[in-house]
KOLVEX-998042 format. One line per field, with one value per residue (C-alpha): residue number from 0; residue in one letter; x, y, z. Coordinates in steps of 0.02 Angstrom, whole numbers, plus 32768, in hexadecimal, padded with zeros to 4 digits. Layout:
k: c(NUM;...)
r: c(a;...)
u: c(X;...)
v: c(Y;...)
w: c(Z;...)
//
This chain:
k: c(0;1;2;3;4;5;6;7;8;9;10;11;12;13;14;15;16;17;18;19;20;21;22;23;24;25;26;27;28;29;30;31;32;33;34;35;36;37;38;39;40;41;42;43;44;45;46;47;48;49;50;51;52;53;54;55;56;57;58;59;60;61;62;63;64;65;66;67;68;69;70;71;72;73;74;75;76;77;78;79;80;81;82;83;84;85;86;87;88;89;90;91;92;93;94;95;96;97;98;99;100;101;102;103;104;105;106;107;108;109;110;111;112;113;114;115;116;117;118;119;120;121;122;123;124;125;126;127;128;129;130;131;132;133;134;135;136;137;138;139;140;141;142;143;144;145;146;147;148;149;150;151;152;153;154;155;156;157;158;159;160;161;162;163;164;165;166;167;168;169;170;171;172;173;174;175;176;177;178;179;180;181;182;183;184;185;186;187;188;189;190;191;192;193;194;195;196;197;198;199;200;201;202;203;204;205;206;207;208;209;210;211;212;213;214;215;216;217;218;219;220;221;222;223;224;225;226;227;228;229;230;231;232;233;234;235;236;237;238;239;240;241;242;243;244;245;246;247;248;249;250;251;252;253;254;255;256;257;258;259;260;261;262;263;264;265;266;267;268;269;270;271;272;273;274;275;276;277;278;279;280;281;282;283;284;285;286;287;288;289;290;291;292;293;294;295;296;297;298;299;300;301;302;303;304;305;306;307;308;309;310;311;312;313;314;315;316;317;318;319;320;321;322;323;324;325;326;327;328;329;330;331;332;333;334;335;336;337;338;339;340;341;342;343;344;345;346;347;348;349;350;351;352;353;354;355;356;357;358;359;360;361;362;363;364;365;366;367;368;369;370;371;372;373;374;375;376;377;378;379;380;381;382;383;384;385;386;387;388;389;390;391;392;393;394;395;396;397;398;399;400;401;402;403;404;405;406;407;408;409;410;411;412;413;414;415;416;417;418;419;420;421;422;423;424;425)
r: c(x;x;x;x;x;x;x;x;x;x;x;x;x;x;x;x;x;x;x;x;x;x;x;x;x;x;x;x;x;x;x;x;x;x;x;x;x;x;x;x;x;x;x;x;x;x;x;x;x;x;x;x;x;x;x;x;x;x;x;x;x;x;x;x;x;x;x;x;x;x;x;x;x;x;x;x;x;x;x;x;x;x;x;x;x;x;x;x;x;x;x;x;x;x;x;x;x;x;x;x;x;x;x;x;x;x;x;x;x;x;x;x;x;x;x;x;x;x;x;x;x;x;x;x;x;x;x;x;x;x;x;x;x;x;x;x;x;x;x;x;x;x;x;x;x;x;x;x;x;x;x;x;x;x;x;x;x;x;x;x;x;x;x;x;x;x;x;x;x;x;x;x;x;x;x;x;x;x;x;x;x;x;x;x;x;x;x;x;x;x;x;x;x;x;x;x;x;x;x;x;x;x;x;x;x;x;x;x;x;x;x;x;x;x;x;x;x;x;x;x;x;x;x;x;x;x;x;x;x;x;x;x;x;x;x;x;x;x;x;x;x;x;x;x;x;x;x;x;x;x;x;x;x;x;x;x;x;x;x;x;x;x;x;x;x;x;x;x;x;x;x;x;x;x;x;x;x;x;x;x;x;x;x;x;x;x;x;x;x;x;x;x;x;x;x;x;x;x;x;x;x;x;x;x;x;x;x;x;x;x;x;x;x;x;x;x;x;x;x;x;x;x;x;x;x;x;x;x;x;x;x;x;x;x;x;x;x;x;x;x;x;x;x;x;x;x;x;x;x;x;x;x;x;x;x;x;x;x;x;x;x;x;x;x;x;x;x;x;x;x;x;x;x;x;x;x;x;x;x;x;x;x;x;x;x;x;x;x;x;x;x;x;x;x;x;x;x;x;x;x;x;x;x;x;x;x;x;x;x;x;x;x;x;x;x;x;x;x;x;x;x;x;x;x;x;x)
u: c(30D5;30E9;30DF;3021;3025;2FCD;2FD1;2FA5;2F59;2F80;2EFA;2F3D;2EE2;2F30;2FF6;2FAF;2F70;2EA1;2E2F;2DEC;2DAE;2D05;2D50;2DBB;2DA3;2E2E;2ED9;2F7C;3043;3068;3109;30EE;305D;30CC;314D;30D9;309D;3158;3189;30ED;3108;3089;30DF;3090;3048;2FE9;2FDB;2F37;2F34;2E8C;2EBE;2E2D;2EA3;2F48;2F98;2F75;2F9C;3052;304E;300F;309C;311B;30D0;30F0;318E;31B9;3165;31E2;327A;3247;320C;325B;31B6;317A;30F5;3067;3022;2F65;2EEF;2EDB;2F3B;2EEF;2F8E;3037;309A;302B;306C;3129;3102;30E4;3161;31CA;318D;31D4;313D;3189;30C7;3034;2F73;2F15;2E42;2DFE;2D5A;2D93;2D88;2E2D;2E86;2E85;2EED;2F62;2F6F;2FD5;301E;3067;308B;30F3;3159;317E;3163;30C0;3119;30FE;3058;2FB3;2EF6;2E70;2DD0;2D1A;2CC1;2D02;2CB3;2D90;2DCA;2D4F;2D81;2E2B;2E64;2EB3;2F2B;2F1E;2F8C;3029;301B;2FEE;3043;2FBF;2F03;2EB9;2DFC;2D83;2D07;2D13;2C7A;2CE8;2D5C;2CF2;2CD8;2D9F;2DCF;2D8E;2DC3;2E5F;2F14;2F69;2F67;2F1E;2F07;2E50;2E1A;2DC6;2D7D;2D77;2DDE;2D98;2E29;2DC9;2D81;2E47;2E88;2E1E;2E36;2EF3;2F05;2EDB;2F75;2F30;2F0F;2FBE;2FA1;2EF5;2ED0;2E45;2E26;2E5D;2EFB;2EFF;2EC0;2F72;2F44;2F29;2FBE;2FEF;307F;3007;2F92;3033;3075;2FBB;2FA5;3057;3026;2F8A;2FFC;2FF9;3099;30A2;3144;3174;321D;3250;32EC;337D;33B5;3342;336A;33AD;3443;347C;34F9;349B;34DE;34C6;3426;33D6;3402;3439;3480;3445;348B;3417;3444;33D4;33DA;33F2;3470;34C6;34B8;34D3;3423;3421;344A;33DE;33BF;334A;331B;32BD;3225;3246;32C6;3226;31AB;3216;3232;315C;3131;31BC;31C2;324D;3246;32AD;32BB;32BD;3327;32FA;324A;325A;31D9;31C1;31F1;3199;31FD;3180;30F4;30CE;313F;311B;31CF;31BF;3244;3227;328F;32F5;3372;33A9;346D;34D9;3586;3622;35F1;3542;3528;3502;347B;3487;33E6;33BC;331B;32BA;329F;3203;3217;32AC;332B;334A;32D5;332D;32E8;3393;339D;3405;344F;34F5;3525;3596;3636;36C5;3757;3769;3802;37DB;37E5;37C3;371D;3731;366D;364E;3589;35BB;363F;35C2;354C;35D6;360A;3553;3516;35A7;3572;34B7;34F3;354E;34AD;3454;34C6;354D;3612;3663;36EB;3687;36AE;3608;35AA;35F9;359C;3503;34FA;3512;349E;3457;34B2;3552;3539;3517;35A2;3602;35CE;35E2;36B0;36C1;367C;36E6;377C;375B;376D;3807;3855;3825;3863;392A;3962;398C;38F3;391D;38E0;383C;3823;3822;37C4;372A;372E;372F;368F;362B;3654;35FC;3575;3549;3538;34A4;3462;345B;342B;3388;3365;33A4;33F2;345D;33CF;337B;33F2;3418;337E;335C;33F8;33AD;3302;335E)
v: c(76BA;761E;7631;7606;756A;7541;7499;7434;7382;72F2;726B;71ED;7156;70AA;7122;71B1;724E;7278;731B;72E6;723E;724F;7274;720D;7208;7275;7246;72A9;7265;7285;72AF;734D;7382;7383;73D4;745E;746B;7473;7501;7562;7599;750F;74E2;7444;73A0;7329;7286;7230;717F;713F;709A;7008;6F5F;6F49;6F49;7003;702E;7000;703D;70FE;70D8;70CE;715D;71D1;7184;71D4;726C;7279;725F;72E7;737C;73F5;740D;73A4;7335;72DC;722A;71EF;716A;70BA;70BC;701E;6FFF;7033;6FE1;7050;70E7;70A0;707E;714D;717B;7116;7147;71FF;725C;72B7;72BC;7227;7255;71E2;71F9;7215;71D8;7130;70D6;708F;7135;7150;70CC;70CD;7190;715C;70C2;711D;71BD;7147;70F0;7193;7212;729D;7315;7295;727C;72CC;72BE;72E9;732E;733D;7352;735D;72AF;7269;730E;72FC;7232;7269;7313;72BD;727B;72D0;7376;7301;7292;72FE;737A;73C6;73B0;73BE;7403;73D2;7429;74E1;74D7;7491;752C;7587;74E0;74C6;7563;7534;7468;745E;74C9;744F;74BE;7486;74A8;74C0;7488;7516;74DF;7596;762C;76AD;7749;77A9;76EA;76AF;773B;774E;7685;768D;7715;768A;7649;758D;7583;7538;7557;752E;74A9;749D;747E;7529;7505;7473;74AB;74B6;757C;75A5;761E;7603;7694;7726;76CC;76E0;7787;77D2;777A;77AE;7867;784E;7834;7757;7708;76AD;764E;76B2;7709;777C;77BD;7800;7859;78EE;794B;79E1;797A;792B;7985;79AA;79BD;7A76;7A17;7A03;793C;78C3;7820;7780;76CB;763E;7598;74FD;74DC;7417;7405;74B3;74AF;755C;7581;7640;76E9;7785;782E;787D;7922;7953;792F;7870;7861;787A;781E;778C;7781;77A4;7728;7691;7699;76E5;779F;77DC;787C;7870;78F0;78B1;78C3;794E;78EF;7888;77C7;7753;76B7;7624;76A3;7663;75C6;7579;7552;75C1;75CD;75B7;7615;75BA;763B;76DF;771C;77C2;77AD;7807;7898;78B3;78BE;7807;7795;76C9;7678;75D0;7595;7504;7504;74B1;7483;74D6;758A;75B1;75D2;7581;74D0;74AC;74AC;7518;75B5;7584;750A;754E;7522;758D;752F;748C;743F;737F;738E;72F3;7315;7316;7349;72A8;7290;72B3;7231;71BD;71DD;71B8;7114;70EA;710A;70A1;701B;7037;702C;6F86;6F34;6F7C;6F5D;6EC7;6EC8;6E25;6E09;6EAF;6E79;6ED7;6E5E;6DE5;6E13;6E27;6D86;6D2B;6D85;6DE7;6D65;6D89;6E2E;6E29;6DC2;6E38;6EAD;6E76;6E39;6EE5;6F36;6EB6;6EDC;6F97;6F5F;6F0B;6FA7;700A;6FB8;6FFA;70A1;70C0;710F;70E3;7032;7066;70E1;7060;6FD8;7070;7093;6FC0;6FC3;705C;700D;6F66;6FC8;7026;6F7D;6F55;6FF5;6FD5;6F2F;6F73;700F;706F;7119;71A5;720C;7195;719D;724B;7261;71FD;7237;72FA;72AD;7267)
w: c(AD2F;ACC2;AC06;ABBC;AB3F;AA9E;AA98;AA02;A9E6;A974;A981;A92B;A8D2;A87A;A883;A838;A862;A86B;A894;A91E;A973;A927;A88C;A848;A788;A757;A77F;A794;A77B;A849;A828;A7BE;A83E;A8DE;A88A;A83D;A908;A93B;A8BA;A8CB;A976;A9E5;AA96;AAA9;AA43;AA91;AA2A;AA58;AA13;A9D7;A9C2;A9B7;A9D4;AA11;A964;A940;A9DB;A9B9;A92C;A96F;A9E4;A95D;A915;A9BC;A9BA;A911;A93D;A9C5;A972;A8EA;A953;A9D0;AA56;AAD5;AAB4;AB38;AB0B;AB23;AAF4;AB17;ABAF;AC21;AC9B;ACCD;AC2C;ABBB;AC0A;AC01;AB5E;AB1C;AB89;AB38;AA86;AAD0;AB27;ABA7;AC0F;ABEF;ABF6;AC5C;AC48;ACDA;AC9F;ACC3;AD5D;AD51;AD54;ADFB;AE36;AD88;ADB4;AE52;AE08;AD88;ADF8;AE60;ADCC;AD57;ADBB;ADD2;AD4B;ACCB;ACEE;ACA4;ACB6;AC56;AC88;AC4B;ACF9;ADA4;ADED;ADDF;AE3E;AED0;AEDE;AED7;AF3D;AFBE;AF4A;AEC0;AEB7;AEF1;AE5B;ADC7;AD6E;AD09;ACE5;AC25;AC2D;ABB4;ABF5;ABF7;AC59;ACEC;AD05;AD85;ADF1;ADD6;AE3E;AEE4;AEB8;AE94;AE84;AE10;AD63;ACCD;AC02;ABB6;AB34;AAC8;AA1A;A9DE;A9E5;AA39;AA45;AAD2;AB4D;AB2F;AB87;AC0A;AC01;AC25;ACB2;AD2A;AD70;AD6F;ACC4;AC62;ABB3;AB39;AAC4;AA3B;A984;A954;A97E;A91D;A898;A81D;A7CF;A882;A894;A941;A956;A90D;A9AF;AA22;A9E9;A9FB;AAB2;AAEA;AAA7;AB1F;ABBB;ABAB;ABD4;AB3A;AAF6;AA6F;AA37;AAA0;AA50;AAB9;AA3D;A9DB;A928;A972;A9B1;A90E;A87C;A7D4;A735;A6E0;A693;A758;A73C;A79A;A736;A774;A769;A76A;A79A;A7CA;A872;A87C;A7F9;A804;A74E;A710;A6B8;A65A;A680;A670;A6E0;A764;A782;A82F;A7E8;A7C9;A84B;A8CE;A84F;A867;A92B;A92B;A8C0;A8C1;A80D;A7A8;A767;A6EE;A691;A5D9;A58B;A4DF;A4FC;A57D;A5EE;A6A1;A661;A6E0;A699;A663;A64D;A598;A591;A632;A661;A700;A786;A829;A89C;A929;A93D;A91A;A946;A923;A90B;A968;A8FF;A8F5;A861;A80B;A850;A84F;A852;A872;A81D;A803;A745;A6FE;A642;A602;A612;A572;A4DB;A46A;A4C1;A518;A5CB;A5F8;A57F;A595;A502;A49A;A4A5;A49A;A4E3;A553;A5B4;A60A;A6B5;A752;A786;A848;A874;A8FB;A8BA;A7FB;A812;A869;A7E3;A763;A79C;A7C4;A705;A6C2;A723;A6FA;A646;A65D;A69F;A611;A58E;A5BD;A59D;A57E;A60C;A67A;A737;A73D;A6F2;A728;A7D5;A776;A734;A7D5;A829;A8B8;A932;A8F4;A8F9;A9B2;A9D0;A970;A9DF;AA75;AA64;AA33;AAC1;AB36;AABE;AAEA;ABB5;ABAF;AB48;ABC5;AC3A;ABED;AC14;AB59;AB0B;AA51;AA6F;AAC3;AA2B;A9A5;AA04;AA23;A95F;A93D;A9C3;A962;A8C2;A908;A957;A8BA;A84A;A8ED;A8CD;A818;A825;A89F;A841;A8D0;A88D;A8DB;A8D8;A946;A9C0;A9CA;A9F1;AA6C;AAB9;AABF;AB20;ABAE)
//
């Protein structure tokens, strides 16, 4: 049996984030609301653009295009999708599945266009009555991957129509319907303005779920208390770091009690031995961490965690609560992205601010052309090194090209970031 989803929705309006499509008054920074979804425990966003011309729909684009390169989950696109380049176009903004409304006339013949082109796992259609599945069963369970109901009216009229499963939209939550709701094998996950709502908390909905026999994807550690080393307190020391930048965070300790609070809830769980209390971090400050991992070490008896931190570790305001400095040697920094990053903010800082005689600016004043052309005798210059068995020659001809390729990413507003990420969707 499949895990259940909850699967949130951003419906976005002019690049930002609104309530709903009927609603859209009060706007949210998109950014901070996927990430909130992607910490909080949510499976799934779908990012439904409400666009009105063509110009805000690029610009929703670009915003699912950030969203992508700043969160961990999946996400599905919808909304103003008319032909085949529309759906190229949120696949290419990262959506690993596109909505197509099967309201619309049109659908049925994009549903196999696009089927054909990307493939029927990328491709999703919504629902809100059953007229597009009747037109459509002889073709239909070989080009979609997943149905999103509208209608939770339709579910009864689903189960003798169609086997392809499917996510419901439910706009309350209702513990005891959701259950009985998610023991059908057809049904995916469930959608609905509960979920979206951000002081929804979607793991204490998981945890109780999984405790009433759902699949749900939750932790599920492989590891319990029993099996670690405690100190003669009954604690087990922790190390937090921050799971994109390794970036040691704080230290503090767990006892069973927070140790299991943590892996139920996603949210670090301390014990405070000042206090002598449970310390859910960010409970008063905000600055919660999000768990993304938990390990023991060859001992058992110390815990890393990797967390996404909102806000910052250490109550003092700093990030993290290592800052004072005890001793310090200078030492190369051979980390591949922090020496990409390195390189990349010097030359960020010669476009900003200009040396006389800077070879760097030197490109920047002639221009993106030069650049290019920069670019590309480097790239030859790296074939014809190649092409000698010595290795030292090919070496320094790669570092001229990423040097070259890093003033174009500069010069375009392209970062590392970017690219790592688009690396880890393909």
């Amino acid at each position: 049996m499949e895990h259940k989803n909850m699967v949130a929705t951003i419906y976005l309006k002019d690049g930002m984030a609104v309530k709903s499509p009927t609603d859209i008054d009060v706007r949210f920074d998109v950014i901070r609301l996927a990430s909130l979804y992607d910490d909080s425990g949510v499976d799934k966003i779908i990012c439904y653009d409400l666009s009105s011309t063509d110009e805000e729909h690029e610009k929703n684009l670009l915003a699912i295009r950030e969203i992508n390169r700043n969160i961990e989950i999946k996400t599905a696109g919808g909304g103003n999708i008319k032909r085949l380049e529309d759906v190229k176009k949120f696949l290419y903004a990262g959506c690993i599945e596109v909505i197509l409304n099967g309201s619309k006339p049109e659908t049925i013949d994009l549903v196999k266009e696009a089927a054909l082109r990307f493939g029927a796992n990328k491709i999703l259609v919504s629902l809100s009555n059953v007229d597009f599945l009747f037109k459509t069963l002889d073709f239909l369970e070989e080009n979609v991957h997943e149905l999103l109901i509208m209608n939770k009216g339709l579910l009864e009229s689903l189960e003798n129509i169609t086997s392809i499963p499917y996510i419901v939209d439910i706009p309350e939550y209702d513990f005891e319907y959701l259950c009985n709701l998610l023991k059908s094998d057809k049904i995916r996950g469930i959608s609905g303005a509960f979920i979206n709502d951000r002081n929804t908390d979607i793991m204490k909905i998981k945890c109780e779920l999984s405790d009433a026999g759902i699949k749900m994807d939750n932790f599920e550690p492989k590891l319990s208390w029993s099996d670690l080393k405690v100190n003669p307190q009954g604690l087990v020391p922790v190390v937090v770091q921050d799971y994109q930048t390794n970036e040691v965070l704080m230290m503090a300790y767990m006892n069973e009690e927070a140790f299991n609070n943590t892996i139920r809830v996603g949210k670090m769980t301390y014990w405070s031995r000042s206090r002598n209390e449970l310390w859910l971090k960010g409970e008063t400050s905000g600055h919660y961490q999000f768990v993304k991992s938990l390990t023991a070490d060859c001992d058992f008896d110390t815990i890393l965690a990797k967390v996404s931190q909102v806000g910052v570790a250490c109550h003092t305001g700093s990030p993290t609560c290592f800052f004072n400095e005890i001793v310090k040697k200078e030492y190369v920094e051979r980390n591949p992205l922090k020496i990409f990053e390195n390189v990349y903010s010097v030359i960020e800082d010669r476009k900003v601010n200009p040396q006389e005689g800077s070879y760097t600016n030197y490109l920047f004043d002639k221009g993106l052309d030069k650049i290019l052309k920069k670019v590309g005798e480097e790239a030859t210059e790296i074939v014809i090194a190649a092409k000698n068995p010595d290795s030292e020659e090919t070496r320094y001809e790669i570092s001229d090209f990423l040097y070259h390729l890093m003033v174009l990413m500069v010069e375009k507003g392209v970062t590392w970031e970017d690219i790592t990420s688009e690396l880890a969707q393909r």
